[in-house]
C-alpha positions in Angstrom: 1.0 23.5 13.1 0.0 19.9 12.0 1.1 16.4 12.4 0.7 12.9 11.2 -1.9 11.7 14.1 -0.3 8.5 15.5 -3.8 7.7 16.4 -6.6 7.4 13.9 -8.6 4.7 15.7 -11.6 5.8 16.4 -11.4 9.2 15.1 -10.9 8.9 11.5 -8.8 11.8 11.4 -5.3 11.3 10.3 -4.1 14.9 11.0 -4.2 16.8 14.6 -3.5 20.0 15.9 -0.1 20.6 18.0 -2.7 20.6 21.1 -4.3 17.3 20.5 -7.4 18.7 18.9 -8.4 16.8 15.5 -8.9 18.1 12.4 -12.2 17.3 10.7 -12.3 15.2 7.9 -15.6 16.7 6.4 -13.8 19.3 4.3 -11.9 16.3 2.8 -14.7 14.6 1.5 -15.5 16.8 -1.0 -13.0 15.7 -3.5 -11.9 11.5 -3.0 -10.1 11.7 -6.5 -7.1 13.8 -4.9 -6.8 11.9 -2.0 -3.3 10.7 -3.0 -1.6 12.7 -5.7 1.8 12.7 -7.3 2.1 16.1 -8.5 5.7 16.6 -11.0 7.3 14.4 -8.9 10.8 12.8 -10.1 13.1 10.8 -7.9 16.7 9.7 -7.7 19.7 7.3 -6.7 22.2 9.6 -6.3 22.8 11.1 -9.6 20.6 8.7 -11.6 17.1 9.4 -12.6 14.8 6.7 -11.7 11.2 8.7 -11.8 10.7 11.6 -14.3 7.8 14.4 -13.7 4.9 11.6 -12.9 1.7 13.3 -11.8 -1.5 11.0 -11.0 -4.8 11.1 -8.8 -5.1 8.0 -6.8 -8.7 7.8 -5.6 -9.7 6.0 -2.3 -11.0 3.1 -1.5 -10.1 1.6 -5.2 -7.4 -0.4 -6.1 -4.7 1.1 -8.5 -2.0 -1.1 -10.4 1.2 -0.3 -11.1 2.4 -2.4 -14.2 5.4 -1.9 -16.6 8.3 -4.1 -17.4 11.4 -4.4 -14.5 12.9 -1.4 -13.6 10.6 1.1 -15.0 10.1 2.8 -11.7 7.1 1.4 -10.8 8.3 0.1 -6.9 10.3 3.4 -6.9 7.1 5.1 -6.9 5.5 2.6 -4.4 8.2 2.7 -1.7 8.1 6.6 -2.0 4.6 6.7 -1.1 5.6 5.6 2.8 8.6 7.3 2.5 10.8 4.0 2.9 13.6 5.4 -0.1 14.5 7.7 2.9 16.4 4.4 3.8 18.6 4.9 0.8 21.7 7.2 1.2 22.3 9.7 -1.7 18.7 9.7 -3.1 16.6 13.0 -3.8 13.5 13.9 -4.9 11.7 16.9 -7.1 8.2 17.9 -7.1 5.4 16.3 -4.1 3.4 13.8 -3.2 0.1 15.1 -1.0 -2.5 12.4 0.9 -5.2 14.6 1.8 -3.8 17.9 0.4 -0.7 18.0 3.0 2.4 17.3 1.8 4.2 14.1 2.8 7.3 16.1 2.8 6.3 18.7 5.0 8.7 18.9 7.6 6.1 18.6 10.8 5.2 15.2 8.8 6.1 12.5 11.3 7.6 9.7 9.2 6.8 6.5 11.5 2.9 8.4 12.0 3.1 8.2 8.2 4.0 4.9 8.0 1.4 3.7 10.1 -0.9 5.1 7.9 0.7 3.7 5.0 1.5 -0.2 5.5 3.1 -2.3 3.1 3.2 -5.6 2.3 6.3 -7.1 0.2 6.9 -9.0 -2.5 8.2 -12.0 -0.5 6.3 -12.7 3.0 8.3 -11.8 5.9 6.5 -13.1 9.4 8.9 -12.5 12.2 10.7 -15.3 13.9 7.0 -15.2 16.7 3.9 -16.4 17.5 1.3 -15.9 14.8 -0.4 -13.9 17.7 2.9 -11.9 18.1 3.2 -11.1 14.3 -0.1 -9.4 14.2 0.0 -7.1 17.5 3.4 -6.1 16.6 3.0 -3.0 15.7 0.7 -1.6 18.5 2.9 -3.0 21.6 5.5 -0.9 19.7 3.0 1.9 20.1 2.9 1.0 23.6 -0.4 -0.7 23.4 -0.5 -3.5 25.7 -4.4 -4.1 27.2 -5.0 -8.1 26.4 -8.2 -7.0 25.4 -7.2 -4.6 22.7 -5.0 -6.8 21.7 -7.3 -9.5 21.5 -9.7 -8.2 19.3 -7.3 -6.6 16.7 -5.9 -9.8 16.5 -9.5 -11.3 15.6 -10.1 -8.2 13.1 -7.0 -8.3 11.6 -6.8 -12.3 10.6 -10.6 -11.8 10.0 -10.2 -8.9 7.2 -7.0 -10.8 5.7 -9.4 -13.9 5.3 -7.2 -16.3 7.9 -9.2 -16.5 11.1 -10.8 -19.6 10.6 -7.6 -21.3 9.2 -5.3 -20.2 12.7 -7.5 -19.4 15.3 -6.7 -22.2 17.5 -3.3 -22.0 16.8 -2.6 -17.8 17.6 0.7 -18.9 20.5 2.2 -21.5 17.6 5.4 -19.7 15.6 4.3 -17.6 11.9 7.4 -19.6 10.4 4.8 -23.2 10.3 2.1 -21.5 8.1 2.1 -22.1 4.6 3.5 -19.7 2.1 -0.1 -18.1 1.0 -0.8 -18.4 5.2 2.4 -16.4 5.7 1.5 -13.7 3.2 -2.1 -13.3 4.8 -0.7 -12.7 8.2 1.6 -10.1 6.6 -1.3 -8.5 5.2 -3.2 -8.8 8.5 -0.1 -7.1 10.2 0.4 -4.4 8.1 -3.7 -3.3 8.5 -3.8 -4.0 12.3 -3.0 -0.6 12.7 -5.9 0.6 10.0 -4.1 2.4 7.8 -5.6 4.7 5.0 -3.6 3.3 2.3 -2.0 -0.5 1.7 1.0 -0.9 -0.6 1.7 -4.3 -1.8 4.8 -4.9 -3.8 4.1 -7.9 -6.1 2.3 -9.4 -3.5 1.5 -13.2 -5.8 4.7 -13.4 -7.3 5.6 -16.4 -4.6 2.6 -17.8 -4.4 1.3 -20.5 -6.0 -2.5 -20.2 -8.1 -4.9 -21.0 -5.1 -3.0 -18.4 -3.0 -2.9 -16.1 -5.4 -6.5 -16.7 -6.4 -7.2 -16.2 -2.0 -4.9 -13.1 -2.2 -7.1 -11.4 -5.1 -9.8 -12.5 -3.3 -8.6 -10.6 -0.5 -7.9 -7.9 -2.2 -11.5 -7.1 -3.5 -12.7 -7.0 -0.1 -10.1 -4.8 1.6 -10.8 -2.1 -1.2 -13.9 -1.5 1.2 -12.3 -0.3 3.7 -8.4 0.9 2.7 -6.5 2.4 -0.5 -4.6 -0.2 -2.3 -1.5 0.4 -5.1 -0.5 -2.7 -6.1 2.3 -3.5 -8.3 2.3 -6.5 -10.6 4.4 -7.9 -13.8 1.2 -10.1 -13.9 -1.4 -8.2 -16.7 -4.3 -10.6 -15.5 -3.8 -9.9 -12.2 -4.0 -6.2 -12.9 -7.1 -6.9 -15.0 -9.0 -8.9 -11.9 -8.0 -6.9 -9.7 -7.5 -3.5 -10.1 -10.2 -0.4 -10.6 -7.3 1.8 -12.0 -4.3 1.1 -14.0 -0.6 3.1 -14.6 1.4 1.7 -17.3 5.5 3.3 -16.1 8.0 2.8 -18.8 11.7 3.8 -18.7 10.6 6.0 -15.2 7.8 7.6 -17.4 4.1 7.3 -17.1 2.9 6.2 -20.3 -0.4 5.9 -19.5 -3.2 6.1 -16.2 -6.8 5.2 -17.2 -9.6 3.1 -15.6 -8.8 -0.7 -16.2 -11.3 -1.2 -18.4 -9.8 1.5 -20.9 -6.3 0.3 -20.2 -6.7 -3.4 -21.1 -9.3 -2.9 -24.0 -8.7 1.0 -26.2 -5.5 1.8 -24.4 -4.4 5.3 -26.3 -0.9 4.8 -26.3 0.7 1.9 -28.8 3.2 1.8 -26.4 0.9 0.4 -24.3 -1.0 -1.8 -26.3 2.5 -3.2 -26.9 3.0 -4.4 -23.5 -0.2 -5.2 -22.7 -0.5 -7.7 -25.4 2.6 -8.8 -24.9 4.9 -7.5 -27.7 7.7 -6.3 -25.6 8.5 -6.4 -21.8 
């Protein structure tokens, strides 16, 4: 029987036996394309459709955008990636979503081990009410994780990968709530990968900030592709353009159209999504 590994540190393994052993990851290798993949999978709220039949390959370590006007489905999809529409009463799902060939779904799936190795950073920055320190190392004392040293140096890594060290380090004790807005959505970035997850989510993740952090933010972004799985979604079609190595186009709870970037933004196939690209509807 397998579960969610609730620790991939040093391993790299994300899977283990019910004895501890690990799983290698070798056999994985073989094929990065389907190492996230929607397979038929349609979603609702209660008796309303909000996702119909979408199947896509989300390859790792590239960035893949979600764009399509509001309430396509697009942040459905996203949210059901860590499982967080769970939240919602009445909603249901048909067909599967595998990372790494097992089954999110799978009933010896643990959900909060999933979650770990799917963080998520949302559309409007939300630093708890604590130190900056706090904020980071949030996750792992929940773990049970409470060494100073460990601590220490996640805290280093994790402002260092979300491009922030330099800008808090002698402030760590002070409260999140006195950074600036782009400051507040870095930490939340360098909370949700303290944990190094496989995958980020980020919902809209610029849509607060002003043009220097969103320039820092894409910045960001074209770094941590190095070392985790982004889906971002965005109303913003330059953003998608800069940032993104893959791009879905969801209308209606359809997927119009998944290509490389490139192909999306200059011989898209579908008019539909010419359309919307170029600005005709949406």
């Amino acid at each position: 029987m397998l579960t969610f590994s609730q620790d991939i540190g040093q391993s790299g393994a994300i899977f283990s036996h019910m004895d501890g052993s690990l799983l290698s990851m070798s056999s994985l290798e073989k094929n990065r394309s389907d190492f996230l993949s929607v397979q038929d999978f349609s979603f609702y709220y209660g008796p309303q459709q909000a996702l119909y039949k979408i199947s896509m390959e989300i390859p790792e370590k590239q960035v893949t955008a979600l764009i399509g006007p509001s309430g396509c489905g697009k942040s459905t999809l996203l949210r059901n990636f860590n499982r967080m529409n769970d939240l919602i009463e009445g909603t249901h799902h048909e067909g599967d979503i595998l990372l790494m060939e097992t089954s999110i779904y799978d009933p010896k799936v643990e959900v909060i081990a999933l979650r770990r190795n799917i963080g998520m950073v949302f559309q409007k920055s939300n630093p708890f009410p604590k130190s900056i320190y706090e904020n980071v190392v949030y996750s792992l004392r929940i773990s049970g994780q409470n060494k100073k040293s460990a601590l220490d140096e996640c805290v280093e890594r994790s402002l260092r990968s979300a491009a922030l060290w330099d800008e808090v380090k002698d402030r760590l004790h002070k409260s999140a709530l006195g950074l600036s807005g782009g400051q507040m959505q870095r930490l939340c970035i360098a909370r949700a990968i303290a944990n190094q997850p496989k995958i980020l989510l980020m919902d809209e993740p610029c849509s607060a900030l002003d043009p220097i952090g969103t320039a820092r933010v894409e910045e960001l972004i074209h770094r941590l592709k190095q070392h985790f799985t982004i889906v971002i979604v965005t109303h913003n079609m330059q953003q998608a353009a800069r940032c993104s190595d893959r791009t879905a186009f969801f209308y209606l709870g359809n997927l119009v159209e998944y290509d490389t970037t490139t192909k999306i933004f200059s011989n898209p196939t579908q008019k539909q999504t010419e359309d919307y690209i170029t600005g005709r509807f949406g």
